[in-house]
C-alpha positions as CSV (number, residue, x, y, z in Angstrom):
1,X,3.1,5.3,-19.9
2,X,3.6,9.0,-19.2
3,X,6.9,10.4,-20.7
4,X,6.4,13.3,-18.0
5,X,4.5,13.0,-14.5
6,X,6.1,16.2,-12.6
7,X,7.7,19.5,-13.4
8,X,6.8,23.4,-13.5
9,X,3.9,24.9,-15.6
10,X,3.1,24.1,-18.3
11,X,3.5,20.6,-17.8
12,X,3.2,18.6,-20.9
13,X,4.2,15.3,-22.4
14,X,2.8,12.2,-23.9
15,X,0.3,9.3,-22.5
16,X,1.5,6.2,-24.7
17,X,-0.7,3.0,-25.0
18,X,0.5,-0.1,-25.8
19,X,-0.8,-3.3,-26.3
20,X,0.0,-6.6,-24.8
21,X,-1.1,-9.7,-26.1
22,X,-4.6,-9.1,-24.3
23,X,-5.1,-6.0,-25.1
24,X,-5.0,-5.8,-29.4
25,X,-8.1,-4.7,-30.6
26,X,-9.0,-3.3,-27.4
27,X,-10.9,-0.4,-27.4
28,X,-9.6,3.0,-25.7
29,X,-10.7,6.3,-24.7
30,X,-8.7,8.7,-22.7
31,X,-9.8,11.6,-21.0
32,X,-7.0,14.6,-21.2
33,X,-8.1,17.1,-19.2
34,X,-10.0,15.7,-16.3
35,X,-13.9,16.7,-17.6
36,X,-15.1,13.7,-17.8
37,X,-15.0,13.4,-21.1
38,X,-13.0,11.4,-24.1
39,X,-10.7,13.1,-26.1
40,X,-9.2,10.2,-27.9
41,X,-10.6,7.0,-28.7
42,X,-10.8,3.9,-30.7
43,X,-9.2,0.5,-31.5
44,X,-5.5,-0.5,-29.7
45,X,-4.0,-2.4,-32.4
46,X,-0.7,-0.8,-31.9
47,X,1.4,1.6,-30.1
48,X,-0.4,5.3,-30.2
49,X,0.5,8.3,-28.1
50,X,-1.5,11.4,-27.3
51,X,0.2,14.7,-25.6
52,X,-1.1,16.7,-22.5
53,X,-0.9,20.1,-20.7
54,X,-1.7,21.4,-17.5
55,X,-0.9,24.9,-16.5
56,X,-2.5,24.9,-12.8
57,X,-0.6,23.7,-10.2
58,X,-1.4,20.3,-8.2
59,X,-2.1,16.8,-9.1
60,X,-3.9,16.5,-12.2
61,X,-5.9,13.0,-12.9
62,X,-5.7,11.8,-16.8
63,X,-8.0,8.4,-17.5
64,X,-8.0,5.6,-19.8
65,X,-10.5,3.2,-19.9
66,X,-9.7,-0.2,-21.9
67,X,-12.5,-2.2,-23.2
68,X,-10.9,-6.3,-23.7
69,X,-11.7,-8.3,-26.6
70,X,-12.6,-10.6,-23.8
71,X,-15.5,-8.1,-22.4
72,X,-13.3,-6.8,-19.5
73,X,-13.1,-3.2,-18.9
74,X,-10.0,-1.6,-17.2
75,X,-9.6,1.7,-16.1
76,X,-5.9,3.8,-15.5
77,X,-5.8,7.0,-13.8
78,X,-2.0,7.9,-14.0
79,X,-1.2,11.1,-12.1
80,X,0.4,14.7,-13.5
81,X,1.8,17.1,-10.5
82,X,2.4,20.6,-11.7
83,X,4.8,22.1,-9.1
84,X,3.2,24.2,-6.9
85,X,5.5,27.4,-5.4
86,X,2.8,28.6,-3.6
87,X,3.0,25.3,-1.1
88,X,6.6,26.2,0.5
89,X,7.6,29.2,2.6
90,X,11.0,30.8,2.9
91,X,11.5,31.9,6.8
92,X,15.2,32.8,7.1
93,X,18.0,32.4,4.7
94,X,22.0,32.7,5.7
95,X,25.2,31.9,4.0
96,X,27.4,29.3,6.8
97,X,30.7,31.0,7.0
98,X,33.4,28.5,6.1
99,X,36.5,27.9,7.9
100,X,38.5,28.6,5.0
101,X,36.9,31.3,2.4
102,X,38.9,29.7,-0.5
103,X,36.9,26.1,0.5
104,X,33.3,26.1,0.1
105,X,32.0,22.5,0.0
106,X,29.2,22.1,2.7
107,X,27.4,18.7,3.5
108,X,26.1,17.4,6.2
109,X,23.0,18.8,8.5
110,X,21.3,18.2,11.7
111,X,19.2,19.2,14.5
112,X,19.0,18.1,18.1
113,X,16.2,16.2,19.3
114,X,15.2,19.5,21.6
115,X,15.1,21.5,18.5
116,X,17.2,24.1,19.9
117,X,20.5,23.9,18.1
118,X,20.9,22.9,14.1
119,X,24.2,21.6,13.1
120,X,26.4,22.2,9.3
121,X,29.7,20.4,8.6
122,X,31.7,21.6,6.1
123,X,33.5,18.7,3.7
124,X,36.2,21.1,2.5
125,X,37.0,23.6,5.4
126,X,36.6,20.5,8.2
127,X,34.6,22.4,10.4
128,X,31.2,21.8,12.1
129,X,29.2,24.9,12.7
130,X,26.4,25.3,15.8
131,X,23.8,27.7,14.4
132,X,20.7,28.8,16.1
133,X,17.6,27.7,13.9
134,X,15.6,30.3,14.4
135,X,17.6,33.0,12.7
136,X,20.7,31.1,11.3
137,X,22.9,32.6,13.3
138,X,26.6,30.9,14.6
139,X,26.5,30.2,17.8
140,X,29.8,28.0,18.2
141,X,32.2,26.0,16.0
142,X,35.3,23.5,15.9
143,X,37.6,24.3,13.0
144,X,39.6,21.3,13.5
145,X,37.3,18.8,13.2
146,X,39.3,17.2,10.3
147,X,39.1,17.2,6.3
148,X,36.3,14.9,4.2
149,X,33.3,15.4,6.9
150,X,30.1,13.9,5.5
151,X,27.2,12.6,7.2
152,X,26.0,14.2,11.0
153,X,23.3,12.7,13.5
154,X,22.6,13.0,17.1
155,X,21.7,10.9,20.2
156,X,18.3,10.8,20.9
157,X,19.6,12.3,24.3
158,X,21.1,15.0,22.7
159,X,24.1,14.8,24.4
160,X,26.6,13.9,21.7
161,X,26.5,14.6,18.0
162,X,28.3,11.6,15.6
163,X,29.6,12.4,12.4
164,X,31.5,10.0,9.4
165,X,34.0,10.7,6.9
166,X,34.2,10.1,3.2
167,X,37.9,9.2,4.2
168,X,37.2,6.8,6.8
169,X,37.1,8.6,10.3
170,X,34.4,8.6,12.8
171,X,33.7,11.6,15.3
172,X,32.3,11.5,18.8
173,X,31.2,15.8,19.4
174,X,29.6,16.8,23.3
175,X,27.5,19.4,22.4
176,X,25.5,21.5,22.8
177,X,29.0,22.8,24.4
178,X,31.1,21.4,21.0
179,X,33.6,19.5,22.6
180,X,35.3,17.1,20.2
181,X,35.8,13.7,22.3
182,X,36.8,11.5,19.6
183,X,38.0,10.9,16.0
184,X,38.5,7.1,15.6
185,X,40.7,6.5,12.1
186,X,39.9,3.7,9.5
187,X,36.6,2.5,11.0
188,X,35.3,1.4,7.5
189,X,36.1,1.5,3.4
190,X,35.0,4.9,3.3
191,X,30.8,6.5,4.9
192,X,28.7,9.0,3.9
193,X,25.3,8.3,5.7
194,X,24.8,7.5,9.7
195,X,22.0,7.3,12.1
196,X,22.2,7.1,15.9
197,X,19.7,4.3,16.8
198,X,20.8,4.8,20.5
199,X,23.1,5.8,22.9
200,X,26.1,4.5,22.0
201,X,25.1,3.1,18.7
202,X,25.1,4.5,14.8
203,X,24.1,2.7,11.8
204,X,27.0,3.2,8.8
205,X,26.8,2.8,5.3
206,X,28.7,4.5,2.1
207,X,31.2,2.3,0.5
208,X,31.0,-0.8,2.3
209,X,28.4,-3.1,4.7
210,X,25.6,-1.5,6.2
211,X,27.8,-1.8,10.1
212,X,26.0,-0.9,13.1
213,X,28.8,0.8,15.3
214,X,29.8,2.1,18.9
215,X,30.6,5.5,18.0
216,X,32.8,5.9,21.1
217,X,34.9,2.8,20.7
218,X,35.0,2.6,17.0
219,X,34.3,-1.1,17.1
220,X,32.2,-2.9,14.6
221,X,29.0,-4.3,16.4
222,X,28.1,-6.2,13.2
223,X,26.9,-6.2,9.9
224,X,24.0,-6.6,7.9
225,X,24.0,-9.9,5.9
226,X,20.9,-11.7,3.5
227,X,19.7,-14.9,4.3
228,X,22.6,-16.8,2.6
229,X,25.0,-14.9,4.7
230,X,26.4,-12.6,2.2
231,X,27.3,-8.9,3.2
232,X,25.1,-6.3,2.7
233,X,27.0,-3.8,1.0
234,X,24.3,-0.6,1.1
235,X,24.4,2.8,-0.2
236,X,21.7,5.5,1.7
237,X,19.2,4.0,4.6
238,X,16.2,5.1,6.5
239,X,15.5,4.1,9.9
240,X,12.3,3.2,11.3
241,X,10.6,5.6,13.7
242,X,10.9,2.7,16.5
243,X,15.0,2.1,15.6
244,X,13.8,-1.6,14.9
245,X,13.9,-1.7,10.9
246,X,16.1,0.3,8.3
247,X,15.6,0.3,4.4
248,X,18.7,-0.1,2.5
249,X,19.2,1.5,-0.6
250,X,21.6,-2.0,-1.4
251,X,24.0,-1.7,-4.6
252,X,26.2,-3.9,-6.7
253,X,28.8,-3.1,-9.4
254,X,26.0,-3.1,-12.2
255,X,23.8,-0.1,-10.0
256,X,20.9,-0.9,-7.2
257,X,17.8,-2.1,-8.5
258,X,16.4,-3.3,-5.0
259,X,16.2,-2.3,-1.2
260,X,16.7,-4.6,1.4
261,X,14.5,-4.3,5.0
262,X,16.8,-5.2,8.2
263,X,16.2,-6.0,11.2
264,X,18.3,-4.2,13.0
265,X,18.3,-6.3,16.3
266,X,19.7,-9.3,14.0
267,X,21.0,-7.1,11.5
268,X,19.6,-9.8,8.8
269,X,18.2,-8.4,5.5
270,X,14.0,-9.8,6.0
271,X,12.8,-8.6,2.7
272,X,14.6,-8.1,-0.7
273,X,12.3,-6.0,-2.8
274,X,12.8,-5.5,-6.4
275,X,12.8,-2.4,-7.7
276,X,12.1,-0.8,-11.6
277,X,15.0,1.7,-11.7
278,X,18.5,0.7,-12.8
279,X,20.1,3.1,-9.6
280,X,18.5,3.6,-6.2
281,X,19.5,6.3,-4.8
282,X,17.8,7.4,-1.9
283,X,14.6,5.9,0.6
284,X,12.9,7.9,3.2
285,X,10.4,6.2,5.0
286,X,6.9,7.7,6.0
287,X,6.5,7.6,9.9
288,X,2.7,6.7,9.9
289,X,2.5,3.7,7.6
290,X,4.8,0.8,6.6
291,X,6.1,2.6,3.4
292,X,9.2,3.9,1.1
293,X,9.7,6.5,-0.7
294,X,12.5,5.8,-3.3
295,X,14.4,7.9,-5.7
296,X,16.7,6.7,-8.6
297,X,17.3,6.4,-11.7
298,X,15.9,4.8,-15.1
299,X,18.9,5.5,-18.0
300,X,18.9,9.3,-17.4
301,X,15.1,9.5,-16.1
302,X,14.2,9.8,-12.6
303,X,11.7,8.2,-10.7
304,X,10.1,8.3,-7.7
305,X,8.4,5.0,-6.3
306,X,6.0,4.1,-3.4
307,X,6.7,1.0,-2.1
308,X,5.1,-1.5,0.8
309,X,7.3,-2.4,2.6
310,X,5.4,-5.5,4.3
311,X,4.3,-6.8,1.3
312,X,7.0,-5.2,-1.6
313,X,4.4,-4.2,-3.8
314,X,5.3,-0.6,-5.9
315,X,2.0,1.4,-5.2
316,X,3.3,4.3,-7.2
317,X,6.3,4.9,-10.2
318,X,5.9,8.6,-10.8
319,X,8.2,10.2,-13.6
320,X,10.3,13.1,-12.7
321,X,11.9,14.0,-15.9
322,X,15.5,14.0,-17.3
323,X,18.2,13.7,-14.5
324,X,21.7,14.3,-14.3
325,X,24.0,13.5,-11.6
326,X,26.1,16.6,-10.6
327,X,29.4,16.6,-9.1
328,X,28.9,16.8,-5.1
329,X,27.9,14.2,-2.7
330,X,25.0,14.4,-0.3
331,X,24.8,13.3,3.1
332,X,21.8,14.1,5.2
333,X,19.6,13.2,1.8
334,X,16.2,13.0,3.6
335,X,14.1,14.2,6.5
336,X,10.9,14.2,8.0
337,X,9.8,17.1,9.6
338,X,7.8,17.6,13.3
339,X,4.0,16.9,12.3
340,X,5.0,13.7,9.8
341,X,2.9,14.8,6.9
342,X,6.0,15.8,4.8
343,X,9.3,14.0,3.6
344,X,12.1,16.1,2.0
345,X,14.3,14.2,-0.3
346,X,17.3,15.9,-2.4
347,X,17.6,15.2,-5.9
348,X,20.4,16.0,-7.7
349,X,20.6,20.0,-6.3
350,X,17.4,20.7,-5.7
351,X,14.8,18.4,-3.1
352,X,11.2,17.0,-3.6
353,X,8.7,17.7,-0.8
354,X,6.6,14.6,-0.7
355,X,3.1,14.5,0.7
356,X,2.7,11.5,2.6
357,X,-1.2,11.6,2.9
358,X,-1.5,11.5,-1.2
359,X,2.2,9.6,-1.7
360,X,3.0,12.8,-4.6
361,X,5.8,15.5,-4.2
362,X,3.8,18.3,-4.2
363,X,6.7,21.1,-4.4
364,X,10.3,20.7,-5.8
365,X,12.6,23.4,-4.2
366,X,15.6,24.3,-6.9
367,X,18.9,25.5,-7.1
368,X,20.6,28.5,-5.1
369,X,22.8,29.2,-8.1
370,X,25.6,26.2,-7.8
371,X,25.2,24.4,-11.1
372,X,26.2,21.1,-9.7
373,X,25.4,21.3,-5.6
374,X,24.1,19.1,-3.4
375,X,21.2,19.8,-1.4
376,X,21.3,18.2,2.1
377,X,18.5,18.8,4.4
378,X,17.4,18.0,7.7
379,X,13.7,18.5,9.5
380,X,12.7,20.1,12.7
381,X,11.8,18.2,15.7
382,X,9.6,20.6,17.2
383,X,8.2,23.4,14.3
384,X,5.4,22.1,12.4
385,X,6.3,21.3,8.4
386,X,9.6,23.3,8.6
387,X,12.5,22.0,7.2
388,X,16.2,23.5,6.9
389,X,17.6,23.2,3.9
390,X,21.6,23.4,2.6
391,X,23.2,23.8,-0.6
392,X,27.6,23.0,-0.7
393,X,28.4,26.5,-1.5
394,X,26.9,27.1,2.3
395,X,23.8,28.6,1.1
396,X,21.0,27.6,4.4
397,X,17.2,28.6,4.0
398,X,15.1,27.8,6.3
399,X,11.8,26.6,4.9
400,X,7.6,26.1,6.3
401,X,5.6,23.9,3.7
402,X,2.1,25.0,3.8
């Protein structure tokens, strides 16, 4: 075990060794500081714990090596990322004029399809904001787009931009003109996340069933259900690059310690995976291979797992240090930006930029100053690696990894 596997220089913490019933009397020998050479060994007959610390940034390799009373030899190589600054950009950064100055409580973020146009909500103000990506500038808004705005996507046409509601409502927007065509009242026990996965048809979770929806009707196409039949009630999803799979983030009263993959032409839960963490909070899925990247919670550690999603297996529990959940929501939690290589996922007001050829966050951006913000974030369809980020007091940075 590793009681730190990520965090800014110096990281340090503690490789801890313990025994099962194979492994007293083992011999050990753990190599701190990736020479080649042991800096601790001897005989495992109980728990023992040696520190580290790495000061340069990337991935750094420690290895054990277990010699079995029964002659077999086993080898460990868990992984320490040092957070590396260096690896992100800053392009352009803005402040999103609110509706309302006295009401600062921004949330949801998008981009078209195109690229040309990015797209801010704010929860507080009910507005949505049209900016121009390329210097942050407003183009156009609605200020009467209504109170408790949360989660934004658009058609893959990019003809009309769908938004939910922490209090129930579902918006229909024509843009890029930003013409507001519908608000539908009551669609569902309350949303936070969507996903066009056509024309005229968004996936919905928050507080209630997974629903896959006609955002123009308001009607309730159906429902995501395991194989006994039972609801699926979800928290955050990913979607497939293909629109034929999501990963649901699934949750009960006791927390989420699973995902569930649907098929979202059945809307049938195919695979229940079970997860270590006591809270799932977030998946993103990486667009080359059948894989998910989650983020929750263990107690008040968080975690970041790599899981197959074809054959549930956890190819990677990385530690991310202590972890407290603030006060704000988040509703775009995860992108991918154009190029595939990196995932951005928020955590808890700052966001992890993950990697996907080594499965490791590689850079963690942090606060803008709001002690307890969220950090929603969405990736661009046409630039390279660049991803816009937001915070809720309506900070926006536009942002290349490298």
């Amino acid at each position: 075990m590793v009681t730190l596997a990520f965090g800014d220089a110096p990281v340090e913490g503690l490789v801890y060794l313990l025994p099962g019933e194979d492994g007293i009397g083992a011999g050990y020998a753990v190599d701190l500081d990736e020479d080649g050479i042991a800096d601790r060994e001897g005989r495992l007959e109980r728990g023992i714990g040696f520190g580290y610390r790495f000061l340069a940034p990337g991935v750094h390799r420690l290895r054990v090596t277990f010699d079995l009373p029964t002659g077999e030899r086993r080898v460990v190589e868990p992984v320490v990322v040092v957070n590396d600054p260096s690896r992100t950009e800053t392009l352009v950064e803005s402040m999103v004029p609110p509706a309302d100055p006295d009401w600062r409580s921004f949330e949801g973020i998008v981009m078209d399809p195109a690229g040309e146009h990015l797209y801010v909500a704010a929860y507080s103000g009910g507005s949505l904001v049209q900016l121009d990506p390329t210097d942050l500038s407003v183009l156009r808004r609605i200020d009467t787009i209504g109170y408790s705005i949360e989660g934004l996507t658009v058609a893959p046409s990019g003809e009309r931009l769908f938004a939910v509601y922490k209090y129930h409502h579902l918006a229909t927007v024509a843009i890029p003109e930003m013409v507001l065509e519908h608000r539908h009242e009551r669609i569902s026990p309350g949303a936070f996340f969507i996903r066009a996965v056509g024309e005229s048809r968004v996936l919905v979770s928050g507080r209630g069933p997974l629903s896959l929806m006609d955002p123009f009707s308001g009607a309730i196409l159906g429902q995501a259900t395991s194989a006994g039949g039972e609801l699926l009630y979800s928290w955050h999803f990913a979607v497939s690059e293909d629109r034929a799979t999501a990963v649901v983030a699934g949750r009960s009263e006791a927390g989420s310690d699973r995902i569930h993959v649907v098929d979202l032409a059945t809307m049938t839960v195919r695979r229940e995976i079970p997860l270590p963490l006591l809270y799932t909070e977030t998946v993103a899925l990486d667009p080359h291979e059948p894989r998910a990247y989650v983020l929750g919670n263990d107690v008040d550690t968080g975690r970041l797992l790599v899981v197959d999603i074809e054959t549930g297996e956890v190819l990677r529990d990385l530690a991310l240090g202590p972890s407290y959940c603030g006060s704000y929501c988040v509703a775009n939690p995860t992108a991918v930006a154009a190029g595939g290589r990196y995932v951005a996922m928020e955590w808890y007001g700052g966001a992890y930029v993950i990697d996907t050829e080594l499965d490791l966050p590689v850079h963690r951006l942090g606060y803008y100053g709001f002690s307890n913000s969220g950090f929603s974030v969405t990736g661009s369809p046409t630039e390279e690696d660049v991803f816009y980020f937001l915070d809720s007091g309506g900070g926006l940075r536009k942002v290349r990894v490298r």
